[in-house]
C-alpha positions in Angstrom: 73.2 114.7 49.7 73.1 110.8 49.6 74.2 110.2 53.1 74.9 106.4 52.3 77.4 106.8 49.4 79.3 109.6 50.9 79.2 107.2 54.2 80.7 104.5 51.4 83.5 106.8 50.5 84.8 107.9 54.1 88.3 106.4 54.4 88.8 103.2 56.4 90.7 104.7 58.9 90.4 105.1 62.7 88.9 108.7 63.5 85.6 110.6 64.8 82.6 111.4 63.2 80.1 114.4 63.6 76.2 114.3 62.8 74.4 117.3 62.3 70.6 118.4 61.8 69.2 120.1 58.8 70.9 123.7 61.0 73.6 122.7 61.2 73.6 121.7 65.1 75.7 118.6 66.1 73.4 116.2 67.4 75.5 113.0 67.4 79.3 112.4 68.1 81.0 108.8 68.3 84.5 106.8 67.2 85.1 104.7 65.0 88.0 102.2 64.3 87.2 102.0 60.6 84.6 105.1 60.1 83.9 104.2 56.6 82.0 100.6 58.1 81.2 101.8 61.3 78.8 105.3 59.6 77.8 103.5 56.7 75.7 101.1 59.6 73.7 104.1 60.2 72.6 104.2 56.7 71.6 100.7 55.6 68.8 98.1 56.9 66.9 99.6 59.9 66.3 96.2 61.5 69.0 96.1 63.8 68.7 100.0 64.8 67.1 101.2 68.3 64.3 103.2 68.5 66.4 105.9 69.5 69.2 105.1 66.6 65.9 105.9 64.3 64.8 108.8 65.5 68.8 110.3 65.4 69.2 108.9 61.9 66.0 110.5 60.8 67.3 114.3 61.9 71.0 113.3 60.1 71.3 115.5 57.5 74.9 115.8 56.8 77.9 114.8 58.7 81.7 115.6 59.2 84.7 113.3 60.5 88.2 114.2 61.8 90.9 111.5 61.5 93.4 109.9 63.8 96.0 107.6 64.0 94.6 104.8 65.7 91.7 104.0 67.6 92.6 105.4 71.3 93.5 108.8 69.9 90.0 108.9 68.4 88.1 107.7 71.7 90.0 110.5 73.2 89.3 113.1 71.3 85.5 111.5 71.1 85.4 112.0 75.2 86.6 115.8 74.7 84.5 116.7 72.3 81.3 115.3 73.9 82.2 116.5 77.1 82.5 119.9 75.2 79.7 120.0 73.0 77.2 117.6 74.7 75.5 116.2 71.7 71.4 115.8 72.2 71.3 111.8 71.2 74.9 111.4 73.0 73.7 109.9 76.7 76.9 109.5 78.3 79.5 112.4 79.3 76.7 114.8 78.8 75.7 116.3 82.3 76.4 115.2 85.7 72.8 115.2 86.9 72.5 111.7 87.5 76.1 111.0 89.4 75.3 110.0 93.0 77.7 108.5 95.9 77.5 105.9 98.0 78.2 107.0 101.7 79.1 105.2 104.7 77.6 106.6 107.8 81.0 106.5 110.0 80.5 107.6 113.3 77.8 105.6 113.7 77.8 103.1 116.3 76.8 100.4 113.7 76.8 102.2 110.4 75.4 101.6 107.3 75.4 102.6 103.9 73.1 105.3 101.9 73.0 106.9 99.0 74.3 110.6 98.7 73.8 113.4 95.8 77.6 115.1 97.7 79.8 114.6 99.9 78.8 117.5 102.5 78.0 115.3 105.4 80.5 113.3 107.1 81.8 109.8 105.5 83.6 107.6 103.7 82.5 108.5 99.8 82.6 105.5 96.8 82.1 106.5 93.4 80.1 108.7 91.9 78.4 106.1 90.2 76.0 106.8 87.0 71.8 106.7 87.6 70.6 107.0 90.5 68.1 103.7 90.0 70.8 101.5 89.5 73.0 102.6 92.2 69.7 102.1 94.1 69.5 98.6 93.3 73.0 97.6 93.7 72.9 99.4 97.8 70.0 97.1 98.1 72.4 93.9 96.6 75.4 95.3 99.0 73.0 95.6 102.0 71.9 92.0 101.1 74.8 89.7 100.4 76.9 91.5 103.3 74.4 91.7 105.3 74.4 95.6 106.1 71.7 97.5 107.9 68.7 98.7 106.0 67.0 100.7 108.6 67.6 104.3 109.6 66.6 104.0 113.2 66.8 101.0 115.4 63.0 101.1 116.6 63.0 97.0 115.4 61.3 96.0 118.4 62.2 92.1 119.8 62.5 89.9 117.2 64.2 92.5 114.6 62.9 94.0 111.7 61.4 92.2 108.6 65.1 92.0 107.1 65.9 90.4 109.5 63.3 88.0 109.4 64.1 87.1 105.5 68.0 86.9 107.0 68.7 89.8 104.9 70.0 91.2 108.2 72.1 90.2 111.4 70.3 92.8 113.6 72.9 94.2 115.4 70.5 96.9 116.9 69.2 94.0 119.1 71.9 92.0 120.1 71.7 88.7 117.6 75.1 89.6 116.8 78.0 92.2 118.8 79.4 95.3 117.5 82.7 94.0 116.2 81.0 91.0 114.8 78.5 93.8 112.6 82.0 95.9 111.9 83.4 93.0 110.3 81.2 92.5 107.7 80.6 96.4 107.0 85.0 96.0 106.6 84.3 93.3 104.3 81.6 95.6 102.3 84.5 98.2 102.1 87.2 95.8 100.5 84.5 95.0 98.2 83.9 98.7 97.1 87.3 99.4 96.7 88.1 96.0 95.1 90.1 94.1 97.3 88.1 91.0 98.0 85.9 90.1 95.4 85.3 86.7 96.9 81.1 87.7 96.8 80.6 87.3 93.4 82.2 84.0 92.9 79.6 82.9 95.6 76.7 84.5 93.6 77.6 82.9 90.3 77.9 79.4 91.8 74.6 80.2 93.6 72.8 81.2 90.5 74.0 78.3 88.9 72.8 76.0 91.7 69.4 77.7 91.9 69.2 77.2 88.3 69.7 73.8 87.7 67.6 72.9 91.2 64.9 74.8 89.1 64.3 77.2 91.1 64.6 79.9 88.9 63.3 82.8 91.1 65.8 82.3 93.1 68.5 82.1 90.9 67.1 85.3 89.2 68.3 87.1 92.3 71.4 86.3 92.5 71.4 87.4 88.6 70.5 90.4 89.6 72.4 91.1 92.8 75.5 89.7 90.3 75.1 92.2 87.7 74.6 95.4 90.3 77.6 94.3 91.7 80.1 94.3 89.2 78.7 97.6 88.1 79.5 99.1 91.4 83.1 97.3 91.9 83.4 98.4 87.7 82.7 101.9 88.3 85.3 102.2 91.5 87.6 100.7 89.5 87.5 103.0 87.0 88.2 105.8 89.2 90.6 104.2 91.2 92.6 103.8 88.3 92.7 107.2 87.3 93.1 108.5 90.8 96.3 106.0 91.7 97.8 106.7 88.5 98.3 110.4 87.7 99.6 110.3 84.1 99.6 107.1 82.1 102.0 106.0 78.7 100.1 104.1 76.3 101.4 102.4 72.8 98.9 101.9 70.1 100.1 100.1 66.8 99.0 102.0 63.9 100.5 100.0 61.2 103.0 97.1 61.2 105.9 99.4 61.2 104.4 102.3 63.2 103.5 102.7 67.1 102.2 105.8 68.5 102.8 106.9 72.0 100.7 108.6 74.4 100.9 110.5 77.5 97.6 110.8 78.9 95.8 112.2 81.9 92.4 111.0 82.6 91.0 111.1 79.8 93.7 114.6 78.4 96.3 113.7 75.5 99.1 115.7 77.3 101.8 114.3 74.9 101.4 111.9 71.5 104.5 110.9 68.5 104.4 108.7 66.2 107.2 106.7 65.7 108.6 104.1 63.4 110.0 100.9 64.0 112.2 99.4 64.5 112.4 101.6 67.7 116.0 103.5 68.3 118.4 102.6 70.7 116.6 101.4 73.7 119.3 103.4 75.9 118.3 106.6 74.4 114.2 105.8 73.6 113.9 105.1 77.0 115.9 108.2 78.0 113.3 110.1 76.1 110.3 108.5 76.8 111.9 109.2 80.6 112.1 113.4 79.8 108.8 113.5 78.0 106.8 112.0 81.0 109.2 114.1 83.8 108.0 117.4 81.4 104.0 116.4 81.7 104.2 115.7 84.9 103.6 119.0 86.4 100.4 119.1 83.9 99.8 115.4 85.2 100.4 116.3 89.2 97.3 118.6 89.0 95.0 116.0 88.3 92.9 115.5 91.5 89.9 113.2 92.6 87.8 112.2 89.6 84.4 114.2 90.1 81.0 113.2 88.5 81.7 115.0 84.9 85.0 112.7 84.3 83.4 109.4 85.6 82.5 108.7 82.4 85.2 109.4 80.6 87.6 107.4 83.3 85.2 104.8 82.5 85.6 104.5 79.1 89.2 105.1 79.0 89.9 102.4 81.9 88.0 99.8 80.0 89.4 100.5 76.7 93.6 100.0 77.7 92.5 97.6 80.0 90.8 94.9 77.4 92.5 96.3 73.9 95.5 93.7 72.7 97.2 96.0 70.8 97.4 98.9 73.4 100.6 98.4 76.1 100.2 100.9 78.5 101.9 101.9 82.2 100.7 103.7 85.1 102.9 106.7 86.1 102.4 107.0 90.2 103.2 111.4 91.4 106.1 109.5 93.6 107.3 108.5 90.5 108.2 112.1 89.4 110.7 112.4 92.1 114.4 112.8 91.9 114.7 109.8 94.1 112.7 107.0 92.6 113.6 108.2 89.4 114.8 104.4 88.7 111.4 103.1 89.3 110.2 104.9 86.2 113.2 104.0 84.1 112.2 100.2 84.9 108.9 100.8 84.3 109.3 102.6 81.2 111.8 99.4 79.8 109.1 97.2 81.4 106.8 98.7 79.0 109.3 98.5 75.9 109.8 94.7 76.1 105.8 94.7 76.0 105.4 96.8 73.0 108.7 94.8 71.2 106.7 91.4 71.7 103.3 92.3 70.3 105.6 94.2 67.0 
């Protein structure tokens, strides 16, 4: 088989697509918004490939795709089946190995922050959060810019520990600072976790960028690095709280000029998809249905609990994806939505989300 022109006659359509080995075993799955450009790639100059794109690529010996209607349907159906089949060159959604939580000691007279492979022990939990090295870099940022406790005991003698010293640490344990003063900024730590002040990394960009043009670029490579670990942290907790917060979700994707398809998702679970052509129906009665369709999944949606490490991924992806696409109008669907007495909220929500979907069309 000439992999390259059967890769030049896929269709240009939004779908998945399946690599296999000379058995037969799937070995690669991934989406595509137009699979006929995005798997002929594999197949053409090697310059621009990773060593490991090479190596897959070399054990591709034939290769299947299954169609969809737009490009969220596919990246759906691409989390199942990963998740499902756990492809060998497929690194994400694989295993849960690697997930790992932050844990804040509470109970502690001045807590701190460590990492945790479960939430056994007693705590407030954030994530999980993918690798255990980077989450290990970014506790070392958080400890840093908010000026947490490193140490596990508080044996720092006089004049503090060697944190302290490089004022990487108020040293509470001996009194430079009082209790509720050391609270504070573990409070502030918090919010940043779970995304309500995000005040730190304005202040690391703008002292990056003064470093850098001081010239002092060591310097300023720290706060590029403390910057980037993070927004990986505060990415990741978004992610989840996202999914956690919202326990179904409606999202519009346009799949031609005169066709929408709607989507009632959970996580990262189609519970409900129809296509449907435009102009849209009555708006009285579309958003009556839209209203039964969602009240119907809910149950299905209402079992949806805390996202655990082998979803994290897939919230991820998902989050980011109806988040930044143009195209795709979506709505959160709160459980106290599902109820007989803020049954209005939904309605508004749901004509909310109409409007959106009628100005993009």
């Amino acid at each position: 088989m000439n992999l390259r022109e059967t890769a030049g006659r896929l269709p240009e359509s939004p779908g998945v697509y399946i690599m296999q080995d000379a058995y037969g075993n799937i070995i690669y799955i991934g989406k595509a918004k137009n699979l006929r450009r995005r798997v002929s790639q594999y197949f053409r100059s090697s310059n621009s490939h990773t060593p490991k794109v090479l190596k897959m690529v070399g054990n591709i010996r034939s290769f299947d795709y299954i169609l969809a209607d737009t490009e969220l349907e596919a990246l759906l159906l691409e989390c199942r089946m990963i998740k499902d089949l756990k492809p060998m060159y497929n690194s994400q959604m694989k295993n849960d190995l690697d997930y790992v939580y932050l844990r804040l000691m509470e109970g502690d007279r001045l807590p701190g922050f460590e990492i945790a492979e479960d939430k056994e022990e007693a705590g407030v939990f954030f994530g999980p959060y993918a690798k255990y090295k980077k989450v290990e870099t970014a506790l070392a940022a958080l400890q840093d810019n908010f000026k947490i406790r490193h140490c596990k005991s508080f044996a720092a003698g006089k004049t503090g520990c060697l944190n302290h010293q490089l004022g990487l640490c108020t040293a509470p344990c001996i009194g430079e600072i009082g209790d509720n003063e050391y609270m504070e900024q573990v409070q502030n730590a918090v919010d940043f976790l779970e995304g309500r002040n995000l005040d730190i990394l304005e202040q690391l960009d703008r002292k990056m960028t003064a470093a850098a043009e001081a010239l002092d670029f060591r310097r300023a490579a720290k706060y590029r690095d403390d910057l980037r670990a993070l927004k990986s942290l505060v990415s990741r907790q978004a992610a989840i709280g996202f999914n956690q917060k919202s326990r179904s979700i409606i999202a519009i994707e346009e799949v031609t000029d005169s066709v929408i398809k709607l989507f009632i998702i959970s996580g990262s679970r189609i519970l409900y998809k129809e296509k449907l052509e435009l102009p849209l129906p009555d708006g009285r009665s579309f958003k009556e249905h839209i209203r039964e369709l969602v009240m119907a999944c809910g149950k299905d949606a209402s079992k949806t609990r805390e996202i655990g490490k082998q979803e994290i991924d897939q919230a991820h992806i998902v989050y980011s994806y109806i988040k930044n696409k143009k195209d795709c109008s979506y709505m959160l669907i709160p459980k106290s939505w599902l109820t007989k007495s803020n049954i209005s909220r939904l309605e508004q929500g749901i004509e909310k989300l109409l409007l959106a979907v009628l100005k993009k069309t």
